[in-house]
C-alpha positions in Angstrom: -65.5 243.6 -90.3 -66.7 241.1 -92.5 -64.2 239.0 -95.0 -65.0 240.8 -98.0 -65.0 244.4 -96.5 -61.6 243.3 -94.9 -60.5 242.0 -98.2 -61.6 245.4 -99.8 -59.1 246.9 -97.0 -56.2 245.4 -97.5 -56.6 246.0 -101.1 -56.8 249.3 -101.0 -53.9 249.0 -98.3 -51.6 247.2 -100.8 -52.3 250.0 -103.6 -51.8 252.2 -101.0 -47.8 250.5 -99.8 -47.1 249.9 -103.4 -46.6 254.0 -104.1 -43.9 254.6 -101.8 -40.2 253.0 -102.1 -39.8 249.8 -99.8 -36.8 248.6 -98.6 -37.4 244.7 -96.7 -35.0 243.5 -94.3 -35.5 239.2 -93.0 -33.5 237.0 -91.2 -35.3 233.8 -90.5 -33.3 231.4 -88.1 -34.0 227.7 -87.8 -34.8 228.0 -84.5 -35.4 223.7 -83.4 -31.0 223.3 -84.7 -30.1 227.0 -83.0 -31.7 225.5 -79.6 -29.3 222.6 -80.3 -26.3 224.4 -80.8 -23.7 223.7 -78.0 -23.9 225.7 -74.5 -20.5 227.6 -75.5 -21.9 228.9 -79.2 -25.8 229.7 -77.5 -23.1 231.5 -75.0 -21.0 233.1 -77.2 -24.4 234.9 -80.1 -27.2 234.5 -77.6 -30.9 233.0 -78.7 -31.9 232.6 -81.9 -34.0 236.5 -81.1 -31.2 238.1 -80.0 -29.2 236.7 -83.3 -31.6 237.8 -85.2 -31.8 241.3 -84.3 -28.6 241.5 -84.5 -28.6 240.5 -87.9 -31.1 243.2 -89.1 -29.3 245.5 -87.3 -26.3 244.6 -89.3 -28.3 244.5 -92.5 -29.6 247.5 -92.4 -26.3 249.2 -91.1 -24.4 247.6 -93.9 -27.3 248.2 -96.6 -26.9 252.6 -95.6 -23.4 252.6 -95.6 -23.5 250.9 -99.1 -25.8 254.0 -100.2 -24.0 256.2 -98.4 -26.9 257.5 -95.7 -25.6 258.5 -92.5 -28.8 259.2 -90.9 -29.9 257.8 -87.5 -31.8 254.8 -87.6 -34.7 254.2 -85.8 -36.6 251.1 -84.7 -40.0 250.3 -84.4 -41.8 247.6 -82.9 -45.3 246.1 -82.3 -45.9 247.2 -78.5 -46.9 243.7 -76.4 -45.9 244.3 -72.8 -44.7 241.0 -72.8 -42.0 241.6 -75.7 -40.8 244.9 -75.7 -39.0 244.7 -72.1 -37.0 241.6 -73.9 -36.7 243.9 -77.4 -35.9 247.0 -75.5 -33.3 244.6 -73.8 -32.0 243.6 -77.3 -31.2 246.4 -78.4 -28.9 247.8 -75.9 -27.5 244.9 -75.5 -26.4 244.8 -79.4 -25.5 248.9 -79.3 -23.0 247.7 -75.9 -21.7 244.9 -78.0 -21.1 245.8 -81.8 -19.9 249.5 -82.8 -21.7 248.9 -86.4 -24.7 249.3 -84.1 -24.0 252.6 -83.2 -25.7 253.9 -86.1 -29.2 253.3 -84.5 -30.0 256.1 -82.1 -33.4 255.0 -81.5 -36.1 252.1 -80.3 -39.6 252.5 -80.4 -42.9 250.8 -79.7 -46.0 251.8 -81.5 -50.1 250.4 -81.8 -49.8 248.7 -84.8 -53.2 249.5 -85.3 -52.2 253.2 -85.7 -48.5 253.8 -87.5 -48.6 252.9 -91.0 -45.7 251.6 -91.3 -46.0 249.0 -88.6 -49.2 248.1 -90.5 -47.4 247.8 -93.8 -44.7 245.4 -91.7 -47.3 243.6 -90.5 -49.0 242.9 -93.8 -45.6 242.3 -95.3 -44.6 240.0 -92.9 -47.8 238.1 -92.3 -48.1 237.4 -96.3 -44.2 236.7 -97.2 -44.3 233.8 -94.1 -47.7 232.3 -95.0 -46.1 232.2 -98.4 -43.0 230.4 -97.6 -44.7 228.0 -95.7 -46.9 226.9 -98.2 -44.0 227.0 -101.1 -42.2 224.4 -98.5 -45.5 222.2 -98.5 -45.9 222.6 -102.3 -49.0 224.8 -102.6 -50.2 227.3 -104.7 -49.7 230.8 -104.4 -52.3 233.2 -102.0 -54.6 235.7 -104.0 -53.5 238.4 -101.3 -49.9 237.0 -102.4 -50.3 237.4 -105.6 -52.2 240.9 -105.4 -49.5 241.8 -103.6 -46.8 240.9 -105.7 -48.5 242.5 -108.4 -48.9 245.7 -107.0 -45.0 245.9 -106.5 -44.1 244.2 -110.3 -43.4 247.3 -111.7 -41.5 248.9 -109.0 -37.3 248.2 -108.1 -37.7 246.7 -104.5 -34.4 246.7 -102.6 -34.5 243.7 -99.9 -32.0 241.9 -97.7 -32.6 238.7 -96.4 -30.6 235.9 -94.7 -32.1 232.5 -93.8 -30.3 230.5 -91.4 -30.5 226.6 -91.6 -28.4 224.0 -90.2 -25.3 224.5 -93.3 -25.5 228.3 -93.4 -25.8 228.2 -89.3 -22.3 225.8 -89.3 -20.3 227.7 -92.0 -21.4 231.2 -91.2 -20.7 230.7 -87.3 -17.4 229.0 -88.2 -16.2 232.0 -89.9 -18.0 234.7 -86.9 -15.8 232.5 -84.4 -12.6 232.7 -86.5 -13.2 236.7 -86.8 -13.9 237.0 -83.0 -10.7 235.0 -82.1 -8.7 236.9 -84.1 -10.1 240.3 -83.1 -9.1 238.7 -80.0 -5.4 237.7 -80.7 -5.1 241.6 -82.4 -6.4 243.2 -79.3 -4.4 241.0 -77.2 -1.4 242.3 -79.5 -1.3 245.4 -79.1 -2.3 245.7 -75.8 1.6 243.8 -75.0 3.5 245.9 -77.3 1.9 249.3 -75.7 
């Protein structure tokens, strides 16, 4: 497909996106200082993936309680052999660990070339990081940015995001190892006085 036809796509794409209700979920981890943490914290939450996903999966859980939805949730992910093993992986290893979790009943993998809303993700994703990258190096603004923003001005888009740098990474894991060790002492409690 040549660039203008393709441009002519994603156009029609974006109008397409921008008539249903959206709800974003990110979590971007500063992955160089997460490689650096100590072997006990990488231990303790696991790579900077497996963080992450946990994250969204506590994001959205928190975000539908909020709204009181008590659906099932399911997950959807680009299928590449290579990755879903580890996401499949993921994921039951954050529905063993967390009870929040217990809300998603589902993991999928789809051709992104096929489901919609993998499509939509894609585009979403592709555009928001290429944006934040060149915000960082001081440049101006994409025209699929822009068209894209513009197709969603008028409309209320709910969106959760975290981003994880060296100060939120220190203070936020300060206070999830504060929380664990006192879940700890509690359990430890009242497993003495039963």
């Amino acid at each position: 497909m040549d660039w203008e036809r393709r441009q002519s796509v994603i156009g029609d794409f974006i109008k397409l996106l921008s008539k249903y209700p959206l709800t974003g979920f990110g979590v971007g981890i500063d992955a160089k200082y997460w490689r650096n943490l100590s072997t006990e914290r990488r231990k303790k939450f696991g790579d900077a993936q497996l963080f992450a996903v946990q994250r969204i999966m506590r994001i959205v859980t928190d975000r539908l309680h909020h709204s009181h939805i008590n659906e099932p949730i399911e997950l959807c992910f680009d299928h590449d052999i290579e990755f879903s093993r580890r996401r499949l992986k993921l994921f039951d290893d954050v529905k063993k660990q967390y009870q929040s979790a217990q809300d998603f009943a589902a993991i999928s993998f789809g051709d992104s070339e096929r489901i919609i809303p993998l499509q939509a993700a894609d585009l979403l994703v592709g555009e928001t990081r290429t944006h934040l990258l060149r915000r960082a190096a001081k440049k101006d603004i994409t025209p699929r940015y822009r068209q894209l923003m513009d197709a969603f001005a008028e409309r209320d888009l709910a969106y959760a995001g975290e981003f994880w740098d060296e100060k939120t990474t220190e203070e936020e894991l300060s206070k999830i190892e504060k929380l664990i060790e006192s879940d700890r002492r509690d359990t430890a409690s009242r497993r003495q006085s039963s």
